[in-house]
C-alpha positions in Angstrom: 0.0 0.0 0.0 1.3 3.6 -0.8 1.3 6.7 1.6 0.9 9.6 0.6 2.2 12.3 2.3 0.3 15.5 2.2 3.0 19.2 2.9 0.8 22.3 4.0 1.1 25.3 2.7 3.1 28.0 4.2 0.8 30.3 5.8 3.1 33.5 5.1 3.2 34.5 0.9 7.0 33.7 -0.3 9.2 36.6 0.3 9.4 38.6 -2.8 13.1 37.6 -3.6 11.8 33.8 -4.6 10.0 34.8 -7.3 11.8 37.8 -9.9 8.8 39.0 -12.7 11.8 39.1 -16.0 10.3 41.3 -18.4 13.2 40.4 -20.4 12.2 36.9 -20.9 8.7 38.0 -22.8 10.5 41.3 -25.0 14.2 40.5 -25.0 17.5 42.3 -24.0 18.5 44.8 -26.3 21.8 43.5 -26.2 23.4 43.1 -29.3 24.8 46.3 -31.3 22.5 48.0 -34.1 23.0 46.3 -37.6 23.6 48.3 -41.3 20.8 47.9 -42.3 18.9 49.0 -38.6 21.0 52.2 -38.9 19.9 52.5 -42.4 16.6 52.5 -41.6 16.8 54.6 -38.8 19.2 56.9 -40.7 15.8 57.0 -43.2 13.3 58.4 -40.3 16.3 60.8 -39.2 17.3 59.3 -36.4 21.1 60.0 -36.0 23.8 60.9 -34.9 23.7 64.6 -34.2 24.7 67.7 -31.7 23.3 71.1 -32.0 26.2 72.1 -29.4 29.1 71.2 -32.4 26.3 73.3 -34.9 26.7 76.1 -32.0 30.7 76.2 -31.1 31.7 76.0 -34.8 28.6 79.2 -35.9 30.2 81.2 -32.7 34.2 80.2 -33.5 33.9 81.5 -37.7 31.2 84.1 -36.6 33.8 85.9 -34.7 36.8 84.7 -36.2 35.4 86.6 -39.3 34.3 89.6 -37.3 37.4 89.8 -36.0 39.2 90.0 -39.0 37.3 92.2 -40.7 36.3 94.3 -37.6 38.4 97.1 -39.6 37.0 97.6 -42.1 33.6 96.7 -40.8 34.2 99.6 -38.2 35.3 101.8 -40.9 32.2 101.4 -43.2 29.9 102.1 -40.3 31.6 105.0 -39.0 31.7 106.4 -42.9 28.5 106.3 -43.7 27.3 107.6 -40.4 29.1 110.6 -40.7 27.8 110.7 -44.7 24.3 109.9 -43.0 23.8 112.9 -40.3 25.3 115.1 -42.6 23.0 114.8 -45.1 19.7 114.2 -43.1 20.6 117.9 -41.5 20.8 119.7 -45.3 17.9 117.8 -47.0 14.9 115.8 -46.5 13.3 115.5 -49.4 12.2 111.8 -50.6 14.6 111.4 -53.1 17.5 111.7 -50.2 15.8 109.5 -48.1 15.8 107.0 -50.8 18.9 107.3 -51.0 20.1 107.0 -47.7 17.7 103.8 -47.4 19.7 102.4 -50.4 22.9 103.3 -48.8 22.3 101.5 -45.7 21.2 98.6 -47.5 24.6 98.8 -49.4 26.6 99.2 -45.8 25.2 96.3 -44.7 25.5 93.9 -47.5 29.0 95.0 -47.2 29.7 94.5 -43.5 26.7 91.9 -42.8 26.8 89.1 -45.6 30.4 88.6 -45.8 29.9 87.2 -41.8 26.5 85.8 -42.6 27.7 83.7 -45.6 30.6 82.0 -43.4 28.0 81.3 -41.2 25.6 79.5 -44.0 28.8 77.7 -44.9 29.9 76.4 -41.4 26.4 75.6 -40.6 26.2 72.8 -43.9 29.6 71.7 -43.1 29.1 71.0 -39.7 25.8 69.2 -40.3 26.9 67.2 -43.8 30.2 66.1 -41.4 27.6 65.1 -38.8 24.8 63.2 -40.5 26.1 63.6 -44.1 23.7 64.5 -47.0 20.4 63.2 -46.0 16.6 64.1 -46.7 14.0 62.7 -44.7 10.3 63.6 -44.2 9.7 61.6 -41.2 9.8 64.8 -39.0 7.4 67.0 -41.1 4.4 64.3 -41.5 1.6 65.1 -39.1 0.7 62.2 -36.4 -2.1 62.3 -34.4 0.1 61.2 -31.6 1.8 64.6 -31.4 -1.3 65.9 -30.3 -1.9 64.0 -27.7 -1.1 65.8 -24.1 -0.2 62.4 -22.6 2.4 61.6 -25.1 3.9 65.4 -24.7 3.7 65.0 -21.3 5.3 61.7 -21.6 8.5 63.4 -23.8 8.7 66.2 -21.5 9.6 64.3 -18.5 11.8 61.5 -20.7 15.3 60.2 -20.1 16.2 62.7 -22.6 14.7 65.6 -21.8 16.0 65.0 -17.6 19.5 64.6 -19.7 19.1 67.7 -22.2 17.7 70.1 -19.0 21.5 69.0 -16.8 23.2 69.6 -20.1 21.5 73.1 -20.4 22.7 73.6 -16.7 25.7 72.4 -17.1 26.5 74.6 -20.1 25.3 78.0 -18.0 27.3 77.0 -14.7 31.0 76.6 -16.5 30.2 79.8 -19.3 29.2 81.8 -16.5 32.0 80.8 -14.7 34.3 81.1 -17.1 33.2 84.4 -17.6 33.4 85.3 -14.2 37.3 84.9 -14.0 37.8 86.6 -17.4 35.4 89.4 -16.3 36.4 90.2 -12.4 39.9 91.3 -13.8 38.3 93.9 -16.7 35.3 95.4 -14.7 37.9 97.5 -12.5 39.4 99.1 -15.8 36.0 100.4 -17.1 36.1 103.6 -15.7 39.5 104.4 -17.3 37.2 104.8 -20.4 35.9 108.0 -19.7 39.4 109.6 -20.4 40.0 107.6 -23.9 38.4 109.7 -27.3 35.7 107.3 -29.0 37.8 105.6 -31.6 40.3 104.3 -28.8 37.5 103.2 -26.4 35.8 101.0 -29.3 39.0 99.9 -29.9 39.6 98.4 -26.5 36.0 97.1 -26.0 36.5 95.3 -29.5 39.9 93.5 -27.9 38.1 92.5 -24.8 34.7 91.6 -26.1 36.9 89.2 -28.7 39.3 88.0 -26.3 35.9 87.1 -24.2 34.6 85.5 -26.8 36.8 83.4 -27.6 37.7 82.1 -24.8 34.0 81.2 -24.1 34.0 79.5 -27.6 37.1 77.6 -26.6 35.1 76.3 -23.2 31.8 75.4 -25.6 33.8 73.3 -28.1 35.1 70.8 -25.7 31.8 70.8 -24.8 30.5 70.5 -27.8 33.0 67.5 -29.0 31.5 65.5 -25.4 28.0 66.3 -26.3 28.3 65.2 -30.0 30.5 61.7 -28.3 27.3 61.5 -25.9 24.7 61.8 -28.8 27.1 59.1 -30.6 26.8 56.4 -27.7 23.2 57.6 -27.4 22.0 56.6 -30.7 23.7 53.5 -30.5 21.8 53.0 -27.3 18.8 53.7 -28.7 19.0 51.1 -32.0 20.3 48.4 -30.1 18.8 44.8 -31.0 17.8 41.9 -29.4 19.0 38.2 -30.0 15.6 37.9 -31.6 15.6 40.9 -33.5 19.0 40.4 -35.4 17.7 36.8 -36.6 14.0 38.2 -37.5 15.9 40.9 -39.9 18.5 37.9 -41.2 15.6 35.9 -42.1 13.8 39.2 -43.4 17.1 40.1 -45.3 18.0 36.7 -46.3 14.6 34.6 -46.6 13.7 31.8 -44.1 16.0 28.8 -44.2 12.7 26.6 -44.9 11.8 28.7 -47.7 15.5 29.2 -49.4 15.5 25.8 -49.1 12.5 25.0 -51.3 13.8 27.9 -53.8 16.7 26.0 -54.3 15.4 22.6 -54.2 13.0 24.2 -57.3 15.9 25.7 -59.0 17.7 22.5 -59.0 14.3 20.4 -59.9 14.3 23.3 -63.1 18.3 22.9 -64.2 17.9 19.4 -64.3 14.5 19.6 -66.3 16.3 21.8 -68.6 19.7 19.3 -68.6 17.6 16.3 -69.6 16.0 18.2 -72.6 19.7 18.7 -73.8 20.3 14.9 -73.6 18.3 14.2 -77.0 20.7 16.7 -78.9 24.0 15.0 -78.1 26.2 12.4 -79.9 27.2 10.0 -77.2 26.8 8.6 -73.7 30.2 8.4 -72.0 29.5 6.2 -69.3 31.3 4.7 -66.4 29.0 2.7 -66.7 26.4 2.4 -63.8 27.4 5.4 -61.8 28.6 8.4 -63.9 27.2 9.2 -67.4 28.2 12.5 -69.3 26.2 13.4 -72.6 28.5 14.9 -75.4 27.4 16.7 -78.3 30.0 18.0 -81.4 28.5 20.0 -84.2 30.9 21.8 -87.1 32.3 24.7 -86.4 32.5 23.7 -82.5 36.1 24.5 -81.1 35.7 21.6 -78.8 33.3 18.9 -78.1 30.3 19.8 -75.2 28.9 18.4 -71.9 25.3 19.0 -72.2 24.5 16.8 -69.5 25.8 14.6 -66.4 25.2 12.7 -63.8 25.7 9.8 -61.2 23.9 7.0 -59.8 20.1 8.1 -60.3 20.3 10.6 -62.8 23.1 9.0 -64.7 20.6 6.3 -65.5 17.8 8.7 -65.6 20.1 10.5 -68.6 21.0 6.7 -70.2 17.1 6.4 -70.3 16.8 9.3 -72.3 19.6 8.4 -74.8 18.1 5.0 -75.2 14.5 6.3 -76.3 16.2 8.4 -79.2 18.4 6.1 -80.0 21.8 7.6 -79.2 25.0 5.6 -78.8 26.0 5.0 -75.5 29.7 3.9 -75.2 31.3 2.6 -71.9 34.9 4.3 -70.9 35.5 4.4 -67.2 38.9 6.7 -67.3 37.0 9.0 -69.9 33.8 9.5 -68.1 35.4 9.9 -64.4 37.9 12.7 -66.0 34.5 14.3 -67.9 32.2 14.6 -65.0 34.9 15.9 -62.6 36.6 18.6 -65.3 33.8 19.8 -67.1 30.6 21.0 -66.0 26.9 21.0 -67.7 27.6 23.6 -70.5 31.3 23.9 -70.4 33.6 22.4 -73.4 36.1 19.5 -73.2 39.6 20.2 -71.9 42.4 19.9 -74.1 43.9 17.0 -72.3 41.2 14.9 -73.4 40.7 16.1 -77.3 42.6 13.0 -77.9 40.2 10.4 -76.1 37.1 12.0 -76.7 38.6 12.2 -80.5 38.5 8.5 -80.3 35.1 7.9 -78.6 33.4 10.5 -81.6 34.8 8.8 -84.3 33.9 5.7 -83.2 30.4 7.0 -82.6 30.2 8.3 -86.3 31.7 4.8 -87.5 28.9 3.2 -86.4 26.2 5.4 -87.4 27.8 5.3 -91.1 27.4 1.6 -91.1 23.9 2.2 -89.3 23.1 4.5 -92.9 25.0 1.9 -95.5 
């Protein structure tokens, strides 16, 4: 007789560490690094790569770089044509002269404004072409009804990125203000020296130290820059990386399922050997081995060299031997011959010249007995 014995339950619930809910059993780890073709798609919907801090630190570095260089003449210009300007308002008002002071202005600041502006334009497409390359995508400008919803805004508000962006912006204000601080706390004591410098020389010296400020700043917001566009790098990477399952779905997607390759080849081969034993009829002779290799050779004038429109082994050598027995074509048993013409030649290809001789032989022998056949 068996006994059974009967545990009781615990009468206190299981503490929470013997039972772990793995949400990455059910979706998968996102483990593996992003594929080509996963960035390439991603690439497509605009999702790369990119940092509007580099766009900023290179815009600010040839903005000033060019305003410093040309400060000169840029200074010059302006103080010209203001003098030009009051002068004339005083002596005439008419709206022919305003006209033409409008027009002048215009001219002034083509010729002091554009030259800046235009290195700007430039710098601004290098930076992004260097960043993300040449790329066009429309995935940003279609409208979603998602983007309306105050949920999801909410929801990309308070994201992992937006937490990250908001310290950045932080960040960036704590060590430029600082920065600034230091340069600054040694210049503020020499402002009032100003009031004993004429205009020319006290433009001259705010020019130096707003440009030696500057640049310094810019220096402190590239290195920034170059982390940020690192951080957006490893980001992105982040962002498009796969699961175990993922990468295989896209191999089979890319490369067909296994089951289903298989089949496609399975049919192609079905179709060259459908298409091999409607050659058979057409050639001269059966080279065989003789049960387990047979190669079908046809010679026709004008032929460099004897062809292989068909071979096989075992099955499909007698499959081919059938063939040549229904339309009457000589077969002709040569072990040597055969073995060298099934392993040198394939379906298609001529006879090598190492065996013009034997296959020479077999031919002639072939049409020897077909002449007797006709007599």
């Amino acid at each position: 007789m068996k006994c059974t014995q009967i545990f009781p339950l615990p009468s206190k619930p299981l503490p929470p560490e013997d039972f772990v809910f793995d949400l990455q059993r059910f979706d998968g780890e996102k483990t593996e690094e992003p594929t080509s073709k996963k960035r390439e798609d991603a690439r497509k919907k605009g999702q790369v790569a990119r940092s509007q801090e580099l766009n900023t630190a290179f815009v600010l570095l040839i903005g000033f770089l060019i305003l410093r260089i040309l400060w000169e003449f840029i200074y010059g210009n302006i103080a010209e044509y203001t003098v030009y300007l009051y002068s004339h308002l005083s002596s005439s008002t008419s709206t022919e002269a305003i006209s033409e002071l409008f027009i002048g202005i215009m001219i002034l600041l083509a010729k002091t404004v554009m030259p800046v502006m235009f290195a700007i334009l430039i710098v601004g497409l290098g930076i992004n072409i260097f960043q993300v390359g040449l790329m066009l995508s429309t995935e940003k400008l279609e409208f979603k009804l998602d983007n309306l919803n105050p949920i999801n805004g909410f929801g990309r508000i308070f994201s992992k990125r937006s937490i990250v962006e908001l310290f950045k912006s932080l960040f960036k204000i704590i060590v430029i203000g600082y920065f600034l601080f230091l340069y600054l706390k040694d210049q503020i004591p020499l402002l009032p020296q100003f009031i004993f410098f004429d205009l020319p020389h006290s433009l001259a010296t705010a020019a130096d130290v707003i440009f030696t400020m500057a640049f310094q700043v810019i220096g402190v917001i590239m290195i920034m820059a170059a982390a940020d566009y690192a951080y957006q790098c490893w980001q992105t990477t982040q962002d498009l990386k796969m699961s175990k399952q993922e990468v295989k779905d896209e191999y089979k997607q890319m490369e067909g399922d296994p089951q289903i390759k298989g089949k496609i080849k399975q049919k192609q081969r079905q179709m060259a050997m459908q298409r091999m034993m409607q050659e058979v009829p057409k050639a001269d002779v059966i080279v065989t081995n003789p049960t387990h290799l047979a190669v079908a050779l046809q010679y026709k004038k004008g032929m460099i060299a004897p062809l292989v429109v068909a071979k096989g082994q075992d099955l499909v050598a007698e499959r081919i031997k059938q063939i040549a027995r229904e339309h009457h074509i000589l077969i002709v048993e040569n072990k040597p011959v055969a073995r060298a013409l099934f392993e040198a030649v394939e379906v298609g290809g001529s006879v090598p010249a190492e065996l013009y001789q034997a296959v020479a032989e077999i031919l002639a022998y072939v049409y020897k007995i077909k002449h007797r056949k006709v007599a």
